[in-house]
C-alpha positions as CSV (number, residue, x, y, z in Angstrom):
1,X,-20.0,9.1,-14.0
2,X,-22.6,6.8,-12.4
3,X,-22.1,6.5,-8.6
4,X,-21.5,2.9,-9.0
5,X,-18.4,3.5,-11.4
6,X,-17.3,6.0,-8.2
7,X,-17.8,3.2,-5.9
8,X,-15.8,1.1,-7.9
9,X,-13.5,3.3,-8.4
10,X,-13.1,3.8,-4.8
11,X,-12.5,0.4,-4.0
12,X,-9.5,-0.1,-6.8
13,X,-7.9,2.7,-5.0
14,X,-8.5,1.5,-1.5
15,X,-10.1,4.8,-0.7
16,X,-13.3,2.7,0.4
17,X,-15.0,-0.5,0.7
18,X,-18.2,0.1,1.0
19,X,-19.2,-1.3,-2.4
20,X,-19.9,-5.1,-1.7
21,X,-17.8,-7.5,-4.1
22,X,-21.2,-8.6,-6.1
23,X,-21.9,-4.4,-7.0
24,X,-18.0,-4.2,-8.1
25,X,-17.8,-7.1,-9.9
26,X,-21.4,-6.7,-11.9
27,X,-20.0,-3.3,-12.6
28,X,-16.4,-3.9,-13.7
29,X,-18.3,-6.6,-16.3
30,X,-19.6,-3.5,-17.9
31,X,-16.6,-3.1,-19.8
32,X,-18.2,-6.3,-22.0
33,X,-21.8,-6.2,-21.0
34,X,-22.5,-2.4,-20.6
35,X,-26.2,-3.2,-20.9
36,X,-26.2,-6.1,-18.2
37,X,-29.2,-6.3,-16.2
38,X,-27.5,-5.6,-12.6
39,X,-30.5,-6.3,-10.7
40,X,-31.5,-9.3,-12.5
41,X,-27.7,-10.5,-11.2
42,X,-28.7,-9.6,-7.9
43,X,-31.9,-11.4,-7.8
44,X,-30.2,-14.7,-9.1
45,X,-27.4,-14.9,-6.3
46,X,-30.3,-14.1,-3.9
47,X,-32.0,-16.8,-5.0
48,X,-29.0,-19.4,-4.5
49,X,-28.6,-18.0,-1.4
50,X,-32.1,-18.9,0.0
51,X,-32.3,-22.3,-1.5
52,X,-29.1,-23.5,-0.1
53,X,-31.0,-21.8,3.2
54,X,-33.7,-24.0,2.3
55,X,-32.0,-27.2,2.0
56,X,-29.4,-26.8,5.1
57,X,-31.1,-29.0,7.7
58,X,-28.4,-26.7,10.3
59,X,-27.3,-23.4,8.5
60,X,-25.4,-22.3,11.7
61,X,-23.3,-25.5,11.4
62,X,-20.2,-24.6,9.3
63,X,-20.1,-28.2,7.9
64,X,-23.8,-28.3,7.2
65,X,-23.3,-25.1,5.5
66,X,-20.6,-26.0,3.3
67,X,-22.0,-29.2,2.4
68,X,-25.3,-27.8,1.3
69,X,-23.5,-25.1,-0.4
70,X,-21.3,-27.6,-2.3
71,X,-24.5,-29.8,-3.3
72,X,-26.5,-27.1,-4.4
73,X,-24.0,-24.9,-6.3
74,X,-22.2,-27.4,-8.0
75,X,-24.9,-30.6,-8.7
76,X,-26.4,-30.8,-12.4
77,X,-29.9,-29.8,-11.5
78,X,-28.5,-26.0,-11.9
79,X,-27.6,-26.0,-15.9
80,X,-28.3,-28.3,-18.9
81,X,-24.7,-29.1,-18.7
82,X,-24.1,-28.9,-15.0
83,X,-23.3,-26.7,-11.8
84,X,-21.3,-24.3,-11.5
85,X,-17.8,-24.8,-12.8
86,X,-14.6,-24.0,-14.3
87,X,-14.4,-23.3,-18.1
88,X,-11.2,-25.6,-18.3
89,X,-12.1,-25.3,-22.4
90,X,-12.2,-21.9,-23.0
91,X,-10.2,-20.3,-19.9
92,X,-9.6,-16.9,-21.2
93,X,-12.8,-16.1,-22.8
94,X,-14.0,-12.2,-21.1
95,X,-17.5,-14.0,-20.3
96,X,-15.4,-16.1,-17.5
97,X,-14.6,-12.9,-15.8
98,X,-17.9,-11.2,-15.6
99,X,-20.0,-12.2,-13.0
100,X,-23.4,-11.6,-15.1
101,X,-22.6,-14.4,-17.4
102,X,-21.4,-16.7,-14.8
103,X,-24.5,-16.6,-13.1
104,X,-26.1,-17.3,-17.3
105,X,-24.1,-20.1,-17.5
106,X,-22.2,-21.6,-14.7
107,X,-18.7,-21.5,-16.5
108,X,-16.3,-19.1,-14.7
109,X,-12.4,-19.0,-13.5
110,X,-11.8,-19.9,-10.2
111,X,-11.9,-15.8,-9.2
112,X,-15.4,-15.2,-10.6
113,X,-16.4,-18.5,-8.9
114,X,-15.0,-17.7,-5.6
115,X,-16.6,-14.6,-5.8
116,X,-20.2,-15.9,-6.4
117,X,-19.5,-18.4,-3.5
118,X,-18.2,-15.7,-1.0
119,X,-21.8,-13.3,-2.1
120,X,-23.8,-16.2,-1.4
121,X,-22.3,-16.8,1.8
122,X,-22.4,-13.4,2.8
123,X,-26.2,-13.2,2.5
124,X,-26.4,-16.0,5.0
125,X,-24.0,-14.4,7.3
126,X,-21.4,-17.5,6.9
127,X,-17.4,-16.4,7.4
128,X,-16.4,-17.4,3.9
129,X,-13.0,-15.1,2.6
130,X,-11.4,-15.5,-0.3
131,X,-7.6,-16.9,-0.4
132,X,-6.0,-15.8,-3.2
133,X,-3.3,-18.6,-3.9
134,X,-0.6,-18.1,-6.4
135,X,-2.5,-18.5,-10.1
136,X,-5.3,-19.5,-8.7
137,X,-8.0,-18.4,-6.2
138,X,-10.0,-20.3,-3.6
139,X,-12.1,-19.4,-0.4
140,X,-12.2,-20.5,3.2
141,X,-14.5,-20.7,5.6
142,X,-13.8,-20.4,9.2
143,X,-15.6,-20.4,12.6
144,X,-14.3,-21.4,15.5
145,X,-15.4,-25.1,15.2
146,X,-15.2,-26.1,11.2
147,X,-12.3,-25.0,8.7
148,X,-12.5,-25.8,5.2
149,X,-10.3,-24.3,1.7
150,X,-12.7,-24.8,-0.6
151,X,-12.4,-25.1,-4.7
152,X,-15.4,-23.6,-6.4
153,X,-13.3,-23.3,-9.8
154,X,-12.9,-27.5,-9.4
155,X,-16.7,-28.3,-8.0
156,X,-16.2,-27.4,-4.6
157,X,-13.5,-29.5,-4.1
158,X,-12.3,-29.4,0.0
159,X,-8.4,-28.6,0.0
160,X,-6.0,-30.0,1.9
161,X,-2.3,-28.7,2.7
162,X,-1.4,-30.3,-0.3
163,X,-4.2,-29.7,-2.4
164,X,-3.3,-26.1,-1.6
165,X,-0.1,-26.8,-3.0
166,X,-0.9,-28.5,-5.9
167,X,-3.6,-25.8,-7.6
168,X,-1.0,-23.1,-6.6
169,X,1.8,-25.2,-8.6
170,X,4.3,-24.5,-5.3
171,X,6.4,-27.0,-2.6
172,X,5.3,-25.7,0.2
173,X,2.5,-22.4,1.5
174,X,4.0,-19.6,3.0
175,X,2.1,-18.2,5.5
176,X,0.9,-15.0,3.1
177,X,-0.4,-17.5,0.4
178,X,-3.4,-18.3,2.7
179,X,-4.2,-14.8,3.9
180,X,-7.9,-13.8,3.5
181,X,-7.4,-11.0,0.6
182,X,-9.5,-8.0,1.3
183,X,-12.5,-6.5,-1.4
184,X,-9.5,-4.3,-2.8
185,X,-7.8,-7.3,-4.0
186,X,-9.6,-9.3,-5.3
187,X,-11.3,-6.7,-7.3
188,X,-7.9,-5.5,-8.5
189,X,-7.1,-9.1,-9.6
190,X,-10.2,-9.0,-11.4
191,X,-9.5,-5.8,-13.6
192,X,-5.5,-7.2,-14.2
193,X,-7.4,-10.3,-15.5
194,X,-9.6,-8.7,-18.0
195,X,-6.7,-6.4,-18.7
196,X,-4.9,-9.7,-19.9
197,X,-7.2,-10.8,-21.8
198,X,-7.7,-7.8,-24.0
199,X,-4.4,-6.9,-24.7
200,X,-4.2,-11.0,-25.7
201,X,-7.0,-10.6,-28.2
202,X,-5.8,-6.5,-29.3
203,X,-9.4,-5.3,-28.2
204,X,-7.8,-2.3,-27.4
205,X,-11.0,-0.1,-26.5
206,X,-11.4,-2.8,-23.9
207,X,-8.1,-2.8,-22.5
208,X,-8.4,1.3,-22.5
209,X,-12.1,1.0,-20.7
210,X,-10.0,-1.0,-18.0
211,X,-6.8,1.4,-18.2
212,X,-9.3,4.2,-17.6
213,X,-10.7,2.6,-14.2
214,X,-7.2,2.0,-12.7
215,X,-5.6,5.6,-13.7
216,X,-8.7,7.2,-12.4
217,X,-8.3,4.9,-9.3
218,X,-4.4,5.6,-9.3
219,X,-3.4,8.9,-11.2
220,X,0.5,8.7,-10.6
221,X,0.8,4.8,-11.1
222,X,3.3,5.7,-14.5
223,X,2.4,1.7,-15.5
224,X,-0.9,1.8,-15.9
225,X,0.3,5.3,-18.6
226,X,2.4,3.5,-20.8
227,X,-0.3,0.6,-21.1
228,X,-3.3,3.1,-22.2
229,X,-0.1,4.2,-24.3
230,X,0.0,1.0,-26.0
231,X,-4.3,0.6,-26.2
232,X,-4.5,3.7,-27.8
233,X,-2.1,3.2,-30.3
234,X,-3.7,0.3,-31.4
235,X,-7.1,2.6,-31.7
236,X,-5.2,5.0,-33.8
237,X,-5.6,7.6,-31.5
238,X,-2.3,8.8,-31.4
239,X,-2.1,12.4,-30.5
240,X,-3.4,10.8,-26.8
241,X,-1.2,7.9,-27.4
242,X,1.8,10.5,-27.2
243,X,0.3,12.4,-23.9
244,X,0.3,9.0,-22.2
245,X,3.6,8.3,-22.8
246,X,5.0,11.3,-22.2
247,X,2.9,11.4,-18.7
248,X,4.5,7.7,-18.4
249,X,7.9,9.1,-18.6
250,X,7.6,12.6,-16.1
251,X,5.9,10.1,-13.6
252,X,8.7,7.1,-14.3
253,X,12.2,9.5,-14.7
254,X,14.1,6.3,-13.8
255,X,12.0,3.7,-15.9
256,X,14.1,1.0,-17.5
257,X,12.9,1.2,-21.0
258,X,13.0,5.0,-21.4
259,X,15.0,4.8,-24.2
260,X,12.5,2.3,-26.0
261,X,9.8,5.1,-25.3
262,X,11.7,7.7,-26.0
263,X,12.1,6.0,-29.3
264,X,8.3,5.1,-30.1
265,X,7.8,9.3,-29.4
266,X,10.3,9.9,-32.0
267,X,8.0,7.6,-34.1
268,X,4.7,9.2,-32.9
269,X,6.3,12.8,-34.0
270,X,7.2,11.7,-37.2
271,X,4.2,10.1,-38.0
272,X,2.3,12.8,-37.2
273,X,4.2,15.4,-38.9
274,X,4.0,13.1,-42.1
275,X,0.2,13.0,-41.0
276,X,-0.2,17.0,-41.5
């Protein structure tokens, strides 16, 4: 195990967060680029970083730095096709969630795009957090003069109260809805993303790559069992299929579909004695 599969690791299970959100986020996108150039990654959001320095005729004025930011990042001088923006087209394609290909070619969901904002910001020691709104995520920056909820996923868009409300698809915000999430979050919002998606498209060696990172992270989570279950009876890998199951069960006594379980165990036995 590399040491930064450990770090991220350590940060799923809220054991640490010393691994900064880029670092996590380059390494979770391992699971569909495990040759990505990490450095390379590293080197790019560096290099936003120092040209919105460049342009910001204030950089310790909050509204200087969010307007500069906003210019730069999302303004067509970036791609071909544009800045940096949502993939309204193709929402649930992997590449959205992997930072690595974001930084290729600007599309991303609003998390990934939040995430490249807050990096960016953090290199130029701005207090940009990220908000994690109900379906859809957002940052803030706050000092104690300038206050902005900013959209990267819709060009940088400045949020109001009801702007808030609208991209969250709710009445009114509770106060919890506008919380700054912590590195834990966020990157655990990530992996449930990608989880999504792979289970959507039946990739189930995917979906077990990301299974794998949250049971290390969480051994007794009996959830996270019955999922890498499910992803490795779609790889035909049943005898492991079972001991997930079964480990599902001693860790869930209670669980509410037991009997359904119960029932695909039966199945598993059979087949397997049919099998030999």
């Amino acid at each position: 195990m590399t040491d930064e599969r450990q770090a991220l690791i350590e940060l799923l299970a809220g054991r640490s967060e010393e691994m900064e959100l880029d670092r996590a986020a380059l390494e979770l996108a391992r699971v569909e680029y495990p040759e990505l150039d990490a450095e390379r990654a590293i080197g790019e959001l560096d290099r936003h970083a120092l040209a919105i320095a460049d342009r910001a005729e204030d950089l310790s004025d909050g509204q200087c730095f969010v307007e500069t930011a906003n210019e730069y990042l999302f303004s067509a001088h970036l791609f071909s096709t544009g800045g940096f923006r949502g993939n309204q087209e193709d929402y649930y394609d992997p590449a959205n969630s992997c930072l690595n290909r974001v930084l290729e070619t600007g599309f991303g969901i609003p998390i990934t795009l939040s995430l490249l904002y807050m990096e960016i910001a953090r290199r130029l020691a701005k207090p940009v957090s990220g908000v994690g709104l109900p379906g859809h995520f957002v940052v803030r920056y706050e000092d104690e003069e300038y206050r902005a909820v900013i959209d990267p996923f819709h060009a940088g868009a400045l949020l109001d109260e009801a702007g808030c409300c609208r991209v969250a698809g709710v009445e009114s915000l509770e106060p919890w809805m506008m919380a700054p999430v912590s590195k834990q979050q966020v990157m655990v919002r990530m992996v449930n993303n990608l989880r999504g998606i792979y289970f959507s498209r039946k990739d189930g060696a995917k979906a077990l790559a990301v299974l794998d990172l949250l049971v290390a992270a969480n051994p007794e989570s009996a959830e996270e069992h019955k999922q890498r279950g499910v992803a490795l009876l779609q790889l035909r890998r049943i005898d492991e299929a079972r001991a997930a199951f079964v480990r599902y069960l001693n860790l869930a006594p209670g669980a509410t579909d037991r009997e359904d379980i119960e029932e695909q165990l039966r199945n598993i036995a059979f087949w397997i004695a049919s099998r030999n």
